[in-house]
C-alpha positions in Angstrom: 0.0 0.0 0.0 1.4 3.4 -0.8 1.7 6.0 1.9 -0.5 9.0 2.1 0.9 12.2 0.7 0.1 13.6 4.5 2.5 11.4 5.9 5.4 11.6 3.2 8.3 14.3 4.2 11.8 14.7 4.5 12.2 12.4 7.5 9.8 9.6 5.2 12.0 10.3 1.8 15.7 9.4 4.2 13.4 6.6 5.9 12.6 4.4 3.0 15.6 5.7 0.7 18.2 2.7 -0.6 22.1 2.6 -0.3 22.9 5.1 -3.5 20.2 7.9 -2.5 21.8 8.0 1.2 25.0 8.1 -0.1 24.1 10.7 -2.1 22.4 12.8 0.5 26.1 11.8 2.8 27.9 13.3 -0.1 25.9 16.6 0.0 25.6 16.9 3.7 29.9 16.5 3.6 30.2 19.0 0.9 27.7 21.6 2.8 29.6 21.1 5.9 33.5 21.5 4.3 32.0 25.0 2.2 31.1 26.2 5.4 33.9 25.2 7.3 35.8 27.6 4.7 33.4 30.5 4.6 33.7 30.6 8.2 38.0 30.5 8.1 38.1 32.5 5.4 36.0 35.2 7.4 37.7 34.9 10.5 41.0 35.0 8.8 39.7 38.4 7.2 39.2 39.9 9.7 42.5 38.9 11.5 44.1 39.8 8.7 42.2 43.4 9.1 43.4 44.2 12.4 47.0 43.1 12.3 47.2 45.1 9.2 46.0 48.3 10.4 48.4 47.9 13.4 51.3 47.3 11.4 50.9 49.7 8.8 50.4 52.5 11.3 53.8 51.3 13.1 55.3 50.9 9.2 54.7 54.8 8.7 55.6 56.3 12.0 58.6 54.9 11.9 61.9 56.5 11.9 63.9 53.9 9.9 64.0 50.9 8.7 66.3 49.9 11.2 63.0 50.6 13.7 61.3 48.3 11.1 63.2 45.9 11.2 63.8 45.6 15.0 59.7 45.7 15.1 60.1 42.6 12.9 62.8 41.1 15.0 60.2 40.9 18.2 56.9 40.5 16.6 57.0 37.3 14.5 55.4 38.3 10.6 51.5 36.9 11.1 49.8 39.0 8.6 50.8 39.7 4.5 52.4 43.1 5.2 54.6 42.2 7.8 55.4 38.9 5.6 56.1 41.1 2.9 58.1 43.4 4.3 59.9 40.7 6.5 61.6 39.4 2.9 62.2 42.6 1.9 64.7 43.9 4.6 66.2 40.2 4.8 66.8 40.6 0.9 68.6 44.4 1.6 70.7 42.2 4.9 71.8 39.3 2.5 73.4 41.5 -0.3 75.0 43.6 2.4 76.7 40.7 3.7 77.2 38.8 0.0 77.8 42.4 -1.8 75.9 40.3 -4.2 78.6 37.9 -5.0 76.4 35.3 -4.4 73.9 33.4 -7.5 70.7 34.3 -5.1 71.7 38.0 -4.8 73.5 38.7 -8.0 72.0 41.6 -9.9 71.6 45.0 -8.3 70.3 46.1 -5.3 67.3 46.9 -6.3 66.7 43.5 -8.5 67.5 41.1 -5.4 64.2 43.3 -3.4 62.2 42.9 -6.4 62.6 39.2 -6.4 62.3 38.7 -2.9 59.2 40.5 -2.9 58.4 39.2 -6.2 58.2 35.9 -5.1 56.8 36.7 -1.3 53.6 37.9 -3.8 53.8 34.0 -5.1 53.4 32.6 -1.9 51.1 34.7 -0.5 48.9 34.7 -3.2 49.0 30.5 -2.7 47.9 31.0 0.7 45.0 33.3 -0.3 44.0 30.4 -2.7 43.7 28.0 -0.1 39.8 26.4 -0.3 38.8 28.5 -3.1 39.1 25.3 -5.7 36.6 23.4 -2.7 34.3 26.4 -3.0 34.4 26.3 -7.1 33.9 22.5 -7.0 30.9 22.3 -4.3 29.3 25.1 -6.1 29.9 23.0 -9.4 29.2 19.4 -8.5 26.7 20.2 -5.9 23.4 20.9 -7.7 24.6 18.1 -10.6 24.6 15.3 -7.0 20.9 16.4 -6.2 19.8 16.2 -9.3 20.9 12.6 -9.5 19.7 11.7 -6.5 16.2 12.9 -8.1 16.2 11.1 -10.9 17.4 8.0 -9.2 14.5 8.3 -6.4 11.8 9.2 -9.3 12.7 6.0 -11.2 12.2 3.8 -7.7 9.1 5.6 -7.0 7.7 4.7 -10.6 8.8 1.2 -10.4 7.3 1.0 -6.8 4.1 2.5 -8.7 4.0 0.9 -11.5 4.4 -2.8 -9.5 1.4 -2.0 -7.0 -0.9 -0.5 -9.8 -1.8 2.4 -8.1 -1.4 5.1 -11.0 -3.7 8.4 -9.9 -2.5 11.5 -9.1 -2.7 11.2 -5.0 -0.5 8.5 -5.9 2.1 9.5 -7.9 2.5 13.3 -6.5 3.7 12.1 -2.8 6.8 9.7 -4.0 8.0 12.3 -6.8 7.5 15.0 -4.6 9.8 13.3 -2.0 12.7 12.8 -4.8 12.6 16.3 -5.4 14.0 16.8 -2.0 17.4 16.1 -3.1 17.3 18.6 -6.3 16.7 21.2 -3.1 19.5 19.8 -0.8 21.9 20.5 -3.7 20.9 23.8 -4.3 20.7 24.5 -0.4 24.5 23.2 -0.8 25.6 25.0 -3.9 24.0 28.7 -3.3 26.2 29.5 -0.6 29.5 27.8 -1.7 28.8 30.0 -5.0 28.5 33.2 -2.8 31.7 32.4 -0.8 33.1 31.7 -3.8 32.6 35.5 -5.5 33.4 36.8 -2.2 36.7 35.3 -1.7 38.1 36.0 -5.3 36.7 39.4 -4.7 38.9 39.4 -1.8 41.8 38.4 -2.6 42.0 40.5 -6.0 41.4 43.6 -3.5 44.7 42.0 -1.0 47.0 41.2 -3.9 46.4 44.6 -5.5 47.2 46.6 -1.8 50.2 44.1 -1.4 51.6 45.5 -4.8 51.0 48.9 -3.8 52.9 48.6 -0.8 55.5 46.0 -2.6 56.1 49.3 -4.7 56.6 51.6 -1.4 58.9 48.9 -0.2 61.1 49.2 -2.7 61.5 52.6 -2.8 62.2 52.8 0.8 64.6 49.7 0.8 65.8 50.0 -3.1 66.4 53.6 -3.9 66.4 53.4 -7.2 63.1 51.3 -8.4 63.2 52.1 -12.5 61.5 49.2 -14.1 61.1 47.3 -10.6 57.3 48.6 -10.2 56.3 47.1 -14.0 57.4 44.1 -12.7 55.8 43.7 -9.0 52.5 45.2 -10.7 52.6 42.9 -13.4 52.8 39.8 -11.4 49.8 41.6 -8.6 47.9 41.8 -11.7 48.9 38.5 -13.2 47.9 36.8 -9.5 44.5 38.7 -9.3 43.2 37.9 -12.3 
C-alpha cells in the first residue's frame, strides 16, 4: 500500500531511501559542511588579517627607519601579508650587504635582489589566499549536478514501486515524486552559498593582492632607492595573480 501524501516528508524520503540515495544525500551533507567550514575561516582569517594590518601599517609609517622596522620585525613574528612582505624585503637588503651580491641568489643589483624577494613573497602569498577557493568552485559546481541525480534515481524507484502496486492516480504518484525532489533542493541548499563564498573570496583576494603590490612598490622605494623598471614588474605579477 502506498503511503499518504500527508504522511510523506523529508524524515519519510531518508526513511525508506536505498544505499545510492543516502549516499548521495552523505555526499551533499559533507560538501555543505566542508563549504562552510571555509566561509567561516576565510571570514575569520579576514578579519585577523584586518586588524594586524592596520596595526602594522600604522607602526610601518611612524617609523623613523627601517632599522626601527626591522627591530619591530625582530620581536613580533610576521603573522599578517604586510609584515610577511616586508619581512623578505629587509632580509633581501641584509643578504646583499653581507654577499655584496657575489652570491647566484643575490646577483644583480640592489634593487633587483628586493624585487625578487618580494616578487616571489607575492607568489606565496597569493598560494595562501588560494587555499579552499578550488573546494568552494567545485561544491558550487558538482553540488546541484549530486541532487539532481539523486532525483532522478528516487523518481525512477518511485515509478517502479508504482507501476508494480498498480496504483497510478495523481494522490498517488505526486507524494513519492515530490519526495525525490528533495534532493534537487538539498543541492541547491548546498551549492548557493558555496557560490556566494566563492565570489566573495576572489573578490577578496583580487582587493589584498592589488594593496600588497601597492605597498611592494613603497617597499622598494624605501629599501631599493632606485626602483626604475622594478614597479612594471611587481605590478605585473599583482595583476597576473588577481586575475
Amino acid at each position: 500500500m502506498q503511503p499518504e501524501v500527508s504522511s510523506m516528508g523529508f524524515e519519510h524520503f531518508i526513511g525508506q531511501a536505498d544505499m545510492v540515495s543516502k549516499v548521495l544525500f552523505c555526499i551533499l551533507i559533507l560538501m555543505s559542511v566542508v563549504s562552510w567550514l571555509i566561509i567561516i575561516l576565510k571570514a575569520l582569517q579576514g578579519l585577523s588579517e584586518r586588524v594586524r594590518t592596520k596595526k602594522f601599517l600604522k607602526m610601518f609609517w611612524s617609523a623613523k627607519s627601517v632599522e626601527d622596522i626591522d627591530g619591530y620585525l625582530a620581536e613580533h613574528t610576521p603573522n599578517n601579508y604586510h609584515e610577511i612582505l616586508t619581512d623578505a624585503g629587509v632580509h633581501a637588503v641584509q643578504r646583499y650587504q653581507k654577499t655584496h651580491g657575489n652570491s647566484l641568489r643575490d646577483s644583480g643589483s640592489l634593487s633587483e635582489v628586493i624585487t625578487r624577494a618580494l616578487s616571489t613573497k607575492l607568489d606565496e602569498i597569493h598560494l595562501r589566499c588560494e587555499n579552499g577557493v578550488t573546494a568552494l568552485a567545485a561544491v558550487s559546481a558538482t553540488a546541484p549536478f549530486v541532487g539532481l541525480f539523486g532525483t532522478v534515481w528516487g523518481i525512477y524507484h518511485a515509478l517502479i514501486e508504482i507501476g508494480s502496486t498498480g496504483a497510478g492516480t495523481i494522490d498517488k504518484v505526486a507524494g513519492p515524486v515530490g519526495e525525490a525532489l528533495i534532493m534537487t533542493g538539498v543541492g541547491l541548499a548546498v551549492a548557493i552559498p558555496a557560490v556566494l563564498a566563492h565570489s566573495w573570496v576572489t573578490r577578496r583576494n583580487q582587493v589584498t593582492m592589488g594593496a600588497l603590490d601597492s605597498f611592494a612598490f613603497e617597499l622598494l622605494n624605501l629599501l631599493g632607492g632606485d626602483c626604475s623598471g622594478c614597479n612594471n614588474d611587481c605590478h605585473d605579477k599583482a595583476k597576473k595573480q588577481g586575475a
